[in-house]
NUSEMI-355205 format. One record per residue (C-alpha): residue number from 1; residue in three letters; x, y, z. Coordinates in steps of 0.2 Angstrom, whole numbers, padded with zeros to 4 digits, always signed. Example, Ala and Ser with C-alpha at 12.3 -4.5 7.8 and 13.67 -1.06 7.14 Angstrom:
BEGIN
R   k   r     u     v     w
R   1 ALA +0062 -0022 +0039
R   2 SER +0068 -0005 +0036
***
This chain:
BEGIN
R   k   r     u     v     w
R   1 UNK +0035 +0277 +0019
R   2 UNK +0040 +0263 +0010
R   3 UNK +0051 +0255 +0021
R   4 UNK +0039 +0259 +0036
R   5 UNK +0026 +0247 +0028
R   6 UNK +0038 +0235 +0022
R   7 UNK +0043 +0233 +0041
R   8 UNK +0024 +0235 +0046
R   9 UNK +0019 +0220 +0033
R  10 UNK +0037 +0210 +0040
R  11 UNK +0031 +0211 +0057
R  12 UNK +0013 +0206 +0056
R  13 UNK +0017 +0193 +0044
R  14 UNK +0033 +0184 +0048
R  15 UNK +0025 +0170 +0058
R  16 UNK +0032 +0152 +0056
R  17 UNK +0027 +0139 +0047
R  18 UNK +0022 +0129 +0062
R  19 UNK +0014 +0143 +0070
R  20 UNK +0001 +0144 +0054
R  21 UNK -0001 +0126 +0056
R  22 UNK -0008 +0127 +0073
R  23 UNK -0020 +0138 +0072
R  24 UNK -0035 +0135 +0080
R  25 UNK -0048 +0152 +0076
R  26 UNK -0064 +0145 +0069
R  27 UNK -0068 +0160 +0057
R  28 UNK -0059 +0161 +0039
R  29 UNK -0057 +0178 +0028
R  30 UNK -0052 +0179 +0012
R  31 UNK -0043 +0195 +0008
R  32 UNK -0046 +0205 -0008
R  33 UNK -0034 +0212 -0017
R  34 UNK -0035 +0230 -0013
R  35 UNK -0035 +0226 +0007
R  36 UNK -0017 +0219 +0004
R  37 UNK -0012 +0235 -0007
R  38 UNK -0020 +0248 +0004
R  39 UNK -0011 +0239 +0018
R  40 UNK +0008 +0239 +0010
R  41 UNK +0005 +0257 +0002
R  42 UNK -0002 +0264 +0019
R  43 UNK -0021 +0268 +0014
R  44 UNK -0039 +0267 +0020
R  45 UNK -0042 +0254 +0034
R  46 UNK -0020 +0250 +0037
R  47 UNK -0022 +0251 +0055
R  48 UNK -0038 +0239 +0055
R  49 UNK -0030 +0226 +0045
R  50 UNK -0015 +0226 +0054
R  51 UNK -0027 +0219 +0069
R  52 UNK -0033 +0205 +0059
R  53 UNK -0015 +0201 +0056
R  54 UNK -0012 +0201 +0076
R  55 UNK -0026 +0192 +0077
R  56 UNK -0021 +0178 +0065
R  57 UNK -0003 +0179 +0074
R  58 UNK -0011 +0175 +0091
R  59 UNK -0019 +0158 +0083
R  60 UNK -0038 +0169 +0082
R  61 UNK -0041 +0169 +0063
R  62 UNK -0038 +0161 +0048
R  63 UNK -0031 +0171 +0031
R  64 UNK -0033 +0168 +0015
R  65 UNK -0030 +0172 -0003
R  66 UNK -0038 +0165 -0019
R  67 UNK -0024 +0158 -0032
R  68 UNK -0032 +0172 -0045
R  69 UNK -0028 +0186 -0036
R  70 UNK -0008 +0186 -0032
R  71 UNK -0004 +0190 -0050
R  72 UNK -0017 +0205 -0049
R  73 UNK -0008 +0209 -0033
R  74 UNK +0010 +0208 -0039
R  75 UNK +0004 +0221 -0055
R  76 UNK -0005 +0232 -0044
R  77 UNK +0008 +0234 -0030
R  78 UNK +0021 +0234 -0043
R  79 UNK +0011 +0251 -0053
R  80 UNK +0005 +0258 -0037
R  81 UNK +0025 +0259 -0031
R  82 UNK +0031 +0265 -0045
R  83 UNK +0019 +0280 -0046
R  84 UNK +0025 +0286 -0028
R  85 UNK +0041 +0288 -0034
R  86 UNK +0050 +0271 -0032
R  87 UNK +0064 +0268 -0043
R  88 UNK +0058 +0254 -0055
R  89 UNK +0077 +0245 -0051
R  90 UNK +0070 +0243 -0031
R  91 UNK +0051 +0242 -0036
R  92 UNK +0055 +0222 -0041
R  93 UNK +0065 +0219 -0025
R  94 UNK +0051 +0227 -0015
R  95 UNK +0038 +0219 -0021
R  96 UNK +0045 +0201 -0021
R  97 UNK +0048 +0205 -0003
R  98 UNK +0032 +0211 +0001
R  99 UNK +0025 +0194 -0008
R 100 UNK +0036 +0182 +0001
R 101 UNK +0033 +0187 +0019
R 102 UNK +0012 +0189 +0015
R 103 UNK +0013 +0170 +0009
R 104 UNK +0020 +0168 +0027
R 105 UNK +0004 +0175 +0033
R 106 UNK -0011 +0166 +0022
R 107 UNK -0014 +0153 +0015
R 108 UNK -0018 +0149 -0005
R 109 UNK -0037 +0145 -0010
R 110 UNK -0035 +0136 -0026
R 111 UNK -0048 +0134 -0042
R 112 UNK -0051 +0116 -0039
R 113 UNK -0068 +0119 -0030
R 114 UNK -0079 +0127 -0045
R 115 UNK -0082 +0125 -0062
R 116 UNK -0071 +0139 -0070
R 117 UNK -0084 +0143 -0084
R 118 UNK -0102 +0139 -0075
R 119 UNK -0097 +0154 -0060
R 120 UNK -0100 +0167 -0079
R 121 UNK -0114 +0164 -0082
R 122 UNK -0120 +0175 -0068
R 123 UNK -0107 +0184 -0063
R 124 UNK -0105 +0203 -0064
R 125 UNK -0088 +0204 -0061
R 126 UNK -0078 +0191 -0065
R 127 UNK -0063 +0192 -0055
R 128 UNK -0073 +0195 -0039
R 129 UNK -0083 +0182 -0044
R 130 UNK -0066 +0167 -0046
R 131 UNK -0064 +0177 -0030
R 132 UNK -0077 +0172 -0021
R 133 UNK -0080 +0154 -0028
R 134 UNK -0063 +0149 -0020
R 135 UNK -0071 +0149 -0004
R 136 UNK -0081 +0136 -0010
R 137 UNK -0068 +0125 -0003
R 138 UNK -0070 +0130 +0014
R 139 UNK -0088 +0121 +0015
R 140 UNK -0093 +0119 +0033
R 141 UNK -0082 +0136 +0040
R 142 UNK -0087 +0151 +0047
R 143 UNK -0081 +0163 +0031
R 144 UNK -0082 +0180 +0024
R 145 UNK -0074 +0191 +0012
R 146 UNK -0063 +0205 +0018
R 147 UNK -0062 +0221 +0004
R 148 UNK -0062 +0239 +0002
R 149 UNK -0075 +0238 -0013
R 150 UNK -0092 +0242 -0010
R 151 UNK -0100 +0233 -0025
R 152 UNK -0087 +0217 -0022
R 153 UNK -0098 +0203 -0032
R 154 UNK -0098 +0188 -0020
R 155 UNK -0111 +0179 -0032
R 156 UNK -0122 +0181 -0016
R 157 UNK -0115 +0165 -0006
R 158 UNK -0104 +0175 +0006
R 159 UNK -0103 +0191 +0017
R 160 UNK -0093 +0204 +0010
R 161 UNK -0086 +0216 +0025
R 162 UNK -0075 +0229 +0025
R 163 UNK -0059 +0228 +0037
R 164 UNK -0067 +0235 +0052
R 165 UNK -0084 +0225 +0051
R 166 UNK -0074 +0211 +0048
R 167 UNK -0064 +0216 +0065
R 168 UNK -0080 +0217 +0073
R 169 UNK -0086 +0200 +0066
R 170 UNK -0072 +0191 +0070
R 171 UNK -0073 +0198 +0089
R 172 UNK -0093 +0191 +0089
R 173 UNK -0097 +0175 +0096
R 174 UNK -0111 +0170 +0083
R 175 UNK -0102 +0153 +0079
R 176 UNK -0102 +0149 +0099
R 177 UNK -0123 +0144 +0096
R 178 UNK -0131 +0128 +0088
R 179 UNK -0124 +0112 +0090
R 180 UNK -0106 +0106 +0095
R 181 UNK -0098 +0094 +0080
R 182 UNK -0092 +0076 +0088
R 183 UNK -0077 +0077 +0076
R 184 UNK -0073 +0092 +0068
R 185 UNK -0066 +0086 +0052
R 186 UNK -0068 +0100 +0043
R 187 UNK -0057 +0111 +0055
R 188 UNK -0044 +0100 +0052
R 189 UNK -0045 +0099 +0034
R 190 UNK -0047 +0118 +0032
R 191 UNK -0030 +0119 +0039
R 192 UNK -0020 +0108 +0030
R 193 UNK -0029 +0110 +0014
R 194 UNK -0016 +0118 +0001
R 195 UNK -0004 +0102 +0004
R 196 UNK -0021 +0092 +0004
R 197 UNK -0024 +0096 -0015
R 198 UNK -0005 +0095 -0020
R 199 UNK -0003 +0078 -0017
R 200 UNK -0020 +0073 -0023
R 201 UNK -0015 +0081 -0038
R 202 UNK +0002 +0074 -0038
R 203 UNK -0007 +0057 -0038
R 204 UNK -0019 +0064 -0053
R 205 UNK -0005 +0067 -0062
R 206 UNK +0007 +0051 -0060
R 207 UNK -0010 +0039 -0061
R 208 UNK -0002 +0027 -0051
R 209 UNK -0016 +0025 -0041
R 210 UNK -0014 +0007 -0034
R 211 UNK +0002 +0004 -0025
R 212 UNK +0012 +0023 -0031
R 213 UNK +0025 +0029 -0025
R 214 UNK +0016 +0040 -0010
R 215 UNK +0015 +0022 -0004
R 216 UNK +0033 +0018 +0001
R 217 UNK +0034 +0036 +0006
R 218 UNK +0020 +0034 +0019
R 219 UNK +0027 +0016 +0026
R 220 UNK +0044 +0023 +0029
R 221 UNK +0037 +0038 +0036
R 222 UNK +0025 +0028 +0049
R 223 UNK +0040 +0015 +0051
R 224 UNK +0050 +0030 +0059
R 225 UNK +0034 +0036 +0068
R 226 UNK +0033 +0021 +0078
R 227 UNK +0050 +0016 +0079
R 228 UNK +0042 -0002 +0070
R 229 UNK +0055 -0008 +0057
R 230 UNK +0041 -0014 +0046
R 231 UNK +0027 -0005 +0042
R 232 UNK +0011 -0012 +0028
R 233 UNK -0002 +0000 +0023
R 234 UNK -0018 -0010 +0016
R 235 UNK -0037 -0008 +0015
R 236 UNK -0043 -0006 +0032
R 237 UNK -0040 -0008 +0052
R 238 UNK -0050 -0023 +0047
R 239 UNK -0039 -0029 +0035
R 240 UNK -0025 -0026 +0046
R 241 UNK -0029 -0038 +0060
R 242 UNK -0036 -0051 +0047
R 243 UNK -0017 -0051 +0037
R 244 UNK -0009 -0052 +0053
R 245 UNK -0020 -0065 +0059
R 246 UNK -0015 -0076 +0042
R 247 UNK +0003 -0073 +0043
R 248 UNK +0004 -0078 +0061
R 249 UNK -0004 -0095 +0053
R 250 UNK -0025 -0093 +0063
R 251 UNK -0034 -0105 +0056
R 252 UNK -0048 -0118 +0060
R 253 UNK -0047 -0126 +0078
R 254 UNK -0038 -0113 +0088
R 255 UNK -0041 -0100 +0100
R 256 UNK -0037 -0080 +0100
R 257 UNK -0040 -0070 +0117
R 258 UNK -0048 -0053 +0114
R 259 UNK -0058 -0042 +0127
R 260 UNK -0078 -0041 +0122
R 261 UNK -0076 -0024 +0126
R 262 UNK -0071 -0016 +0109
R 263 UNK -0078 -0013 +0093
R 264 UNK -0083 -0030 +0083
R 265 UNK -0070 -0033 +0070
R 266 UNK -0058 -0037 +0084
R 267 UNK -0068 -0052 +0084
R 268 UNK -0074 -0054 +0067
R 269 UNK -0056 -0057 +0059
R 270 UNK -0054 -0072 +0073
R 271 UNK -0072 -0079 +0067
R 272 UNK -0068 -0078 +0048
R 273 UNK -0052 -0090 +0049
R 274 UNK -0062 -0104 +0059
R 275 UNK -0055 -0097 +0073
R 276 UNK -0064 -0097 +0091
R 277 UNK -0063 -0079 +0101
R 278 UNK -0060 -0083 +0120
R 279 UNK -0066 -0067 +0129
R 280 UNK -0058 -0060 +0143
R 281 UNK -0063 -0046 +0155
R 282 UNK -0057 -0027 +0156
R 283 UNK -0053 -0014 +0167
R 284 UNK -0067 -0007 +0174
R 285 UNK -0055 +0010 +0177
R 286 UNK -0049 +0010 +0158
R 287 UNK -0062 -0002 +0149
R 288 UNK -0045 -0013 +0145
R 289 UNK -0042 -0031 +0143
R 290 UNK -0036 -0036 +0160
R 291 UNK -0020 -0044 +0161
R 292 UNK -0021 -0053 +0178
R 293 UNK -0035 -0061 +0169
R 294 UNK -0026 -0068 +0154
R 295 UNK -0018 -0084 +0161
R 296 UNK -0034 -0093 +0166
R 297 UNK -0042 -0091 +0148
R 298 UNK -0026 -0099 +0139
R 299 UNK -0028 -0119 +0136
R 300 UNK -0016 -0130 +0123
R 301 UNK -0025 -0121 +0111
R 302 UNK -0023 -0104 +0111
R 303 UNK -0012 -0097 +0099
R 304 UNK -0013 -0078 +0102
R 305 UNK -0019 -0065 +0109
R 306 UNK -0029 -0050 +0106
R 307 UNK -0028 -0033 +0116
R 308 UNK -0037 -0017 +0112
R 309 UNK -0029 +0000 +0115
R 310 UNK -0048 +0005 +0117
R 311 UNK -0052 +0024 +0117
R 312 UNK -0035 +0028 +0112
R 313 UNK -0026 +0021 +0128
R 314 UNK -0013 +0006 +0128
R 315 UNK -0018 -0010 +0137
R 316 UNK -0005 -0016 +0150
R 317 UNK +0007 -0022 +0136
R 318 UNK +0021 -0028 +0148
R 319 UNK +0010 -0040 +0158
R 320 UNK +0001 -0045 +0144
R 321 UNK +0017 -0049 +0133
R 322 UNK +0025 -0057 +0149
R 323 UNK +0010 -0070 +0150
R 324 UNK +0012 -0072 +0129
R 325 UNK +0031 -0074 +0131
R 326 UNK +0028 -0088 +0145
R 327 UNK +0016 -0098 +0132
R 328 UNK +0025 -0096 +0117
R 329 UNK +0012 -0083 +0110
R 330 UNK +0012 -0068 +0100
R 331 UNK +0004 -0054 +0104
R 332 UNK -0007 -0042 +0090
R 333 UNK -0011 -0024 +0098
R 334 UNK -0027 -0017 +0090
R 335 UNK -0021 +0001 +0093
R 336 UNK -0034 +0006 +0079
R 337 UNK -0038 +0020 +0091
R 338 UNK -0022 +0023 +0100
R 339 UNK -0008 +0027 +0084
R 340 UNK +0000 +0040 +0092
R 341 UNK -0002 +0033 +0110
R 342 UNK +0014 +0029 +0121
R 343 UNK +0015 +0014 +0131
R 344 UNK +0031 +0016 +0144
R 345 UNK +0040 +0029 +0132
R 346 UNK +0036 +0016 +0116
R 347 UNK +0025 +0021 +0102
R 348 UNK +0007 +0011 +0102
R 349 UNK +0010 -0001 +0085
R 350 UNK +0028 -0004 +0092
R 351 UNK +0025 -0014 +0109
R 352 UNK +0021 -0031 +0105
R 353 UNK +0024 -0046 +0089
R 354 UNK +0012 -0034 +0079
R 355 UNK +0003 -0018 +0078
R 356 UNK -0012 -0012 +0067
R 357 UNK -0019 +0002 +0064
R 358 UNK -0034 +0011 +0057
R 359 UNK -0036 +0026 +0046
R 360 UNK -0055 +0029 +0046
R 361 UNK -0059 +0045 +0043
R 362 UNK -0063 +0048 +0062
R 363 UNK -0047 +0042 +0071
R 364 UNK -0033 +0050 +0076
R 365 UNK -0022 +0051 +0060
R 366 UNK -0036 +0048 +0047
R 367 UNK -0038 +0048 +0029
R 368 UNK -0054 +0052 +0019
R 369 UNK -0061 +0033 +0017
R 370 UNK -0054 +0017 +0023
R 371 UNK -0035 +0014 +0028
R 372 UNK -0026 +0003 +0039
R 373 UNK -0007 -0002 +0043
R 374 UNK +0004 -0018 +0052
R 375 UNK +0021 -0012 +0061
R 376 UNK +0031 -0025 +0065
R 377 UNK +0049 -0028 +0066
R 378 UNK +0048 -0048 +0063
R 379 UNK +0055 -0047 +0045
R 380 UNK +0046 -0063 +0041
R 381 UNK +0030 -0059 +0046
R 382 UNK +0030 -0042 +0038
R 383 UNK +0035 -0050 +0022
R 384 UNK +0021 -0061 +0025
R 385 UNK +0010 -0047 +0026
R 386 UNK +0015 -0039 +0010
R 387 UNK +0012 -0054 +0001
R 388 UNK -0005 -0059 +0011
R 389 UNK -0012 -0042 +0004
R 390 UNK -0009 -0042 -0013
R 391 UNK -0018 -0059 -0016
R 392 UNK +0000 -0069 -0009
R 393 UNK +0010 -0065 -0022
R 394 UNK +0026 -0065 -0018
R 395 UNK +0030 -0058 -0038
R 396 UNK +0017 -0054 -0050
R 397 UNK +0007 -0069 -0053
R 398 UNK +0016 -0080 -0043
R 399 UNK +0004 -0084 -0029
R 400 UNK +0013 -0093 -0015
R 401 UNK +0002 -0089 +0001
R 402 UNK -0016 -0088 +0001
R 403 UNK -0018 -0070 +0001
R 404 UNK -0034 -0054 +0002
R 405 UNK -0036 -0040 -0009
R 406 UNK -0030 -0030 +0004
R 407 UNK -0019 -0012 -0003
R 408 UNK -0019 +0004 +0001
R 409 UNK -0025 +0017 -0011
R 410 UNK -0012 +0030 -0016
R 411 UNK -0023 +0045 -0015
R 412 UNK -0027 +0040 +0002
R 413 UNK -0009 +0039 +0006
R 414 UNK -0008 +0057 -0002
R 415 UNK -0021 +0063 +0009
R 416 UNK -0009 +0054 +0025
R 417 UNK +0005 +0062 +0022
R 418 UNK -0001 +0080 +0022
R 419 UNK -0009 +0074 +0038
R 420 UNK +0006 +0069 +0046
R 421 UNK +0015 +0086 +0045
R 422 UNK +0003 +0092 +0058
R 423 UNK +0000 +0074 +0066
R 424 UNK +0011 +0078 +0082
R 425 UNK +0004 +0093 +0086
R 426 UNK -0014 +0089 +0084
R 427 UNK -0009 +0075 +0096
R 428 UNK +0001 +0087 +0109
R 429 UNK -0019 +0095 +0109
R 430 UNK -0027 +0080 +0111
R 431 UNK -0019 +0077 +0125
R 432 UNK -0021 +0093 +0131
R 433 UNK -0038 +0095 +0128
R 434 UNK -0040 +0077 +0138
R 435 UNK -0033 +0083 +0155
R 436 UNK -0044 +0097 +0152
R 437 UNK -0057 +0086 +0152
R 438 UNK -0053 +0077 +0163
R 439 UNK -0052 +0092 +0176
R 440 UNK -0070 +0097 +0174
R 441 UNK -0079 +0081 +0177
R 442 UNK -0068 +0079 +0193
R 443 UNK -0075 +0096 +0199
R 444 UNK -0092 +0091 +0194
R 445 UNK -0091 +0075 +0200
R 446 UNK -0094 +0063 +0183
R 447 UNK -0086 +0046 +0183
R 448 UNK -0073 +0044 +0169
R 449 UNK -0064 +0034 +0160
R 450 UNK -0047 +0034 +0169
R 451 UNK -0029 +0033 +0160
R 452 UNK -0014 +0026 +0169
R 453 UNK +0002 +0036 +0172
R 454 UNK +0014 +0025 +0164
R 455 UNK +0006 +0029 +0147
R 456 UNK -0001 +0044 +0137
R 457 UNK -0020 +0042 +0128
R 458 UNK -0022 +0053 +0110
R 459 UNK -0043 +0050 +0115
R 460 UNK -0049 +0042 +0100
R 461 UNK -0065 +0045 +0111
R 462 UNK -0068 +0055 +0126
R 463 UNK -0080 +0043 +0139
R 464 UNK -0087 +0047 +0154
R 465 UNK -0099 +0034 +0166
R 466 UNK -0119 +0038 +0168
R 467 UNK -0134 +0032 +0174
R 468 UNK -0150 +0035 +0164
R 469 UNK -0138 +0035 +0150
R 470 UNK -0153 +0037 +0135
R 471 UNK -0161 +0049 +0144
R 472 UNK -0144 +0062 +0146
R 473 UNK -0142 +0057 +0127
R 474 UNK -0159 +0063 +0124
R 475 UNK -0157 +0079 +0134
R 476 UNK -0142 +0082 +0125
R 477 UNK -0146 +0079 +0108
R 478 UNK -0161 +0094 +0110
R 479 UNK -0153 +0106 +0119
R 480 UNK -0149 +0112 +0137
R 481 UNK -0149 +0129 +0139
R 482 UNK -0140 +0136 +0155
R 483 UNK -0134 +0155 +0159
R 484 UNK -0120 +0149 +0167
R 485 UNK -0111 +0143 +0151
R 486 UNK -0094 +0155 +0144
R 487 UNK -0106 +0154 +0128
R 488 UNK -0122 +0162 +0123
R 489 UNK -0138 +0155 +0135
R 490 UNK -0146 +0148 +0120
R 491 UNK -0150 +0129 +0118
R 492 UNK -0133 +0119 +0114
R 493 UNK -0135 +0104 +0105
R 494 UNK -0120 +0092 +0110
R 495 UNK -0119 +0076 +0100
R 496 UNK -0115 +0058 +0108
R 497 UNK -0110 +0042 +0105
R 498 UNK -0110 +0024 +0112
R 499 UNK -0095 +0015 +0111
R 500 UNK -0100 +0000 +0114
R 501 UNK -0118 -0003 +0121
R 502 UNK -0117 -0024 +0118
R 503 UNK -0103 -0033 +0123
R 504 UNK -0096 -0046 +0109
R 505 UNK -0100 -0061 +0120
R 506 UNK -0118 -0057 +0120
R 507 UNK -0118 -0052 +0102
R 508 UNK -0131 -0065 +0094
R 509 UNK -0117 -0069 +0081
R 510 UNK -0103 -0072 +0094
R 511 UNK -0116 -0080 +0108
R 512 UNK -0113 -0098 +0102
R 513 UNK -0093 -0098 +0103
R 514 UNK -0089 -0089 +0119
R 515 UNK -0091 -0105 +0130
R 516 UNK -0102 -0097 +0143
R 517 UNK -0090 -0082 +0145
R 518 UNK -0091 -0072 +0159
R 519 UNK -0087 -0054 +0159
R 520 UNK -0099 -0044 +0170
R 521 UNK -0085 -0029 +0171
R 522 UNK -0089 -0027 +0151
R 523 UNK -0106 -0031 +0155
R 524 UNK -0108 -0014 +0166
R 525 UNK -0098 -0003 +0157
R 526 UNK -0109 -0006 +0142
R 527 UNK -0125 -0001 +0151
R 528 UNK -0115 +0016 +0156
R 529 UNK -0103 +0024 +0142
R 530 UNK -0105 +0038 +0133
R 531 UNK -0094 +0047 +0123
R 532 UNK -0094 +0067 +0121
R 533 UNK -0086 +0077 +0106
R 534 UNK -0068 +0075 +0104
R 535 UNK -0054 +0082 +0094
R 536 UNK -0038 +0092 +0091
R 537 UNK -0050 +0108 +0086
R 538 UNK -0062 +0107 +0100
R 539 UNK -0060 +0125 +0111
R 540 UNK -0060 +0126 +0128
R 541 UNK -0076 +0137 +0130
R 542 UNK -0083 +0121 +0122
R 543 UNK -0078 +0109 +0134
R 544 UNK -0086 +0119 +0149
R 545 UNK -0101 +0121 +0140
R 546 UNK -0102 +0102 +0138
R 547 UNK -0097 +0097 +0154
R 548 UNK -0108 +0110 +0164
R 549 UNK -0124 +0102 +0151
R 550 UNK -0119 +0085 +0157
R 551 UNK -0119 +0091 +0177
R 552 UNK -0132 +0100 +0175
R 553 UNK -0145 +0087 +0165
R 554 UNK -0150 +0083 +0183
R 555 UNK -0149 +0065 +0175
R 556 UNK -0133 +0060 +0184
R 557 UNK -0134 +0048 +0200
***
């Protein structure tokens, strides 16, 4: 019998770690202790919980188990064995086995959510209680406790189900209603979370929290990423584009080109240095800079241009750095949406003089407050950049450039690099869930923004073209409710966002220096964007329940 469940727990559990990094379920349980036991020794609900364990194979759920109960496991299993018979030589060996292949299959809630003493105080059981308060960290998710006890304490915060009413509420759709998140952060951060609160803790401990070491980990890491040979982590996108600005030597009297298409910092980092912005117009297929455009804005002097990998899609890189290369200039991708991207088989950050990046919390490879990087593989300008951002220092109080505050905190660096072990994956599904996209608003007709063949997009944003744009958004925002959805026919709420409704040349800080410019391309596609929920996490039952809201908002001409 032994062996049987040992096989049994083996098959059910022996799942890779990349296949547990990809799940994509939206309901969590956390298994008690005697669920695990029952199930290894063959008791109560075994077949049941052998389901769950399929379901979380086939990427439908997420286990897990609180840090306070795998010694109580290990001591139960470890009794329980012996008392069947088990010699106490094997029972170790058995055990550890049984141990190893279950930590295959959940994942580890630690203590850090709770206050260890204060969950006491009104507690009846304290061990169900530490139990439960784990899942205190799983704030935002769909959760329930899975256990064969009745009388389980869950300090009345969570649902306490046995293993076949959790099978049943797994199988619901209850968490298909309400309202659509734009960016599912959460999802994300519930599935990287163990490696999340190791290195924030690592960074706790060490105290290096300017500059650490996680630093020069995360360059090297993103260097090799993009194939860059340089890569600087400091304080923002912002920042990024405003260091790479100074080392290039942007000052007083000069010109940058930059499409008015874009978010305004692109912009505002030209303005701070005295700079002018000369605005060119985009794409009206992919809301881009527009290369064949480029040549007529440059006069004696422009010193460098501007493009904006905008909604997570490379510009035309080639054209534009053929134009530079003709006139001496360098080129500064702003692929703050598009690290990630490829442009011709080459990484976005690595197609031009310089790259920068953002890590706000809602891009592609985010952190949890402000972030940015510079790729380049000019070894003078990178080490420009390093010094620009620590006040131009080129060693410790030598102060050779004029320079920003401009570093990278560690703990958000920590928080990066447990992001990146699922970065190319989360990518892969962006992607994925992109085309899928894009297929349903072909079929229902809805003009989209389009991405060229000769590059892949990660969709910072998904954006689609609409008339009567505030009144969809308003439509949207309280609900539509259609029988013909996969989900529920109850009101969805589906968020939105504009990006951008004003373009900068008809910003009132930025009308006075564009020279008149002329972009009616920009101009329309302002009038008509709208972005729709968008992330690695987002299922496809979702995405025809958005797109069939859009159609069917009778608000489309």
């Amino acid at each position: 019998m032994v062996d049987h469940q040992a096989k049994q727990i083996t098959r059910h559990c022996g799942m890779s770690i990349w296949r547990r990094s990809t799940l994509r379920g939206d309901k969590h349980l956390l298994l008690d202790v005697n669920v695990i036991v029952d199930t290894w020794l063959g008791l109560g609900s075994e077949e049941i919980t052998e389901k769950i364990l399929d379901l979380s194979r086939a990427d439908q759920v997420k286990l897990w188990l609180s840090a306070s109960s795998i010694p109580t496991i290990e001591y139960v299993a470890k009794r329980s064995f012996k008392q069947r018979g088990v010699p106490p030589d094997e029972v170790q060996t058995l055990v550890s086995g049984l141990m190893t292949d279950l930590f295959q299959c959940v994942d580890i809630l630690t203590n850090y959510g709770f206050d260890q003493k204060g969950i006491y105080s009104s507690a009846k059981d304290f061990e169900d209680a530490q139990i439960a308060a784990s899942i205190r960290s799983l704030h935002g998710a769909s959760v329930c406790i899975v256990s064969e006890d009745e009388e389980f304490d869950a300090l009345g915060e969570v649902p306490v189900f046995n293993p076949a009413q959790a099978l049943a509420w797994i199988t619901s759709s209850d968490t298909a209603k309400g309202s659509i998140p734009f960016i599912d952060l959460a999802a994300q951060q519930h599935r990287i979370l163990p490696n999340i609160e190791k290195n924030i803790a690592t960074v706790l401990r060490h105290g290096q929290y300017i500059m650490g070491p996680e630093i020069k980990q995360l360059e090297e890491k993103l260097a090799t990423y993009t194939g860059a040979q340089h890569c600087i982590t400091v304080a923002s996108g912002t920042e990024a584009l405003l260091i790479s600005l100074m080392a290039l030597g942007i000052g007083p009297g000069v010109e940058v080109i930059t499409p008015p298409f874009t978010f305004v910092a692109t912009a505002e980092v030209i303005v701070l240095l005295g700079a002018t912005p000369v605005f060119v117009d985009v794409e009206p297929d992919t809301c881009n800079i527009d290369p064949s455009k480029i040549k007529a804005a440059i006069t004696d002097k422009t010193k460098a241009i501007i493009p904006v990998s905008l909604y997570g899609q490379p510009a035309d890189m080639d054209e534009i750095n053929a134009v530079a290369a003709k006139h001496g200039l360098p080129v500064i991708e702003d692929a703050c949406q598009s690290f990630g991207a490829t442009y011709k088989g080459r990484k976005s950050c690595n197609v031009s003089t310089v790259g920068c990046t953002s890590f706000f919390p809602s891009k592609p490879l985010g952190c949890y407050g402000d972030g940015g990087a510079i790729f380049t593989s000019d070894d003078a300008l990178a080490q420009a950049c390093r010094e620009i951002r620590v006040h131009g220092q080129s060693k410790r109080y030598v102060h050779t450039r004029i320079g920003v505050g401009g570093r990278f905190d560690t703990i958000q660096a920590a928080v990066l690099l447990a992001k990146l072990e699922q970065f190319e994956w989360e990518i892969k599904q962006r992607i994925k869930i992109g085309a899928q996209y894009n297929q349903l608003m072909d079929q229902h007709g809805i003009q989209r923004v389009q991405q060229r063949p000769d590059r892949t997009g990660v969709f910072a944003q998904y954006t689609v073209l609409v008339d009567n744009r505030d009144e969809l958004q308003k439509r949207l925002t309280e609900g539509v409710s259609s029988s013909s959805f996969t989900l529920p026919p109850s009101p969805l709420s589906i968020p939105t966002a504009v990006h951008y409704p004003i373009p900068l040349n008809e910003q009132p800080a930025y009308k006075t220096l564009c020279k008149g410019a002329e972009t009616p391309v920009a101009a329309a596609l302002a009038q008509r964007v709208i972005s729709l929920p968008m992330h690695a996490y987002l299922a496809t039952d979702q995405q025809i329940a958005i797109s069939t809201t859009v159609a069917g908002a009778g608000v489309i001409k």
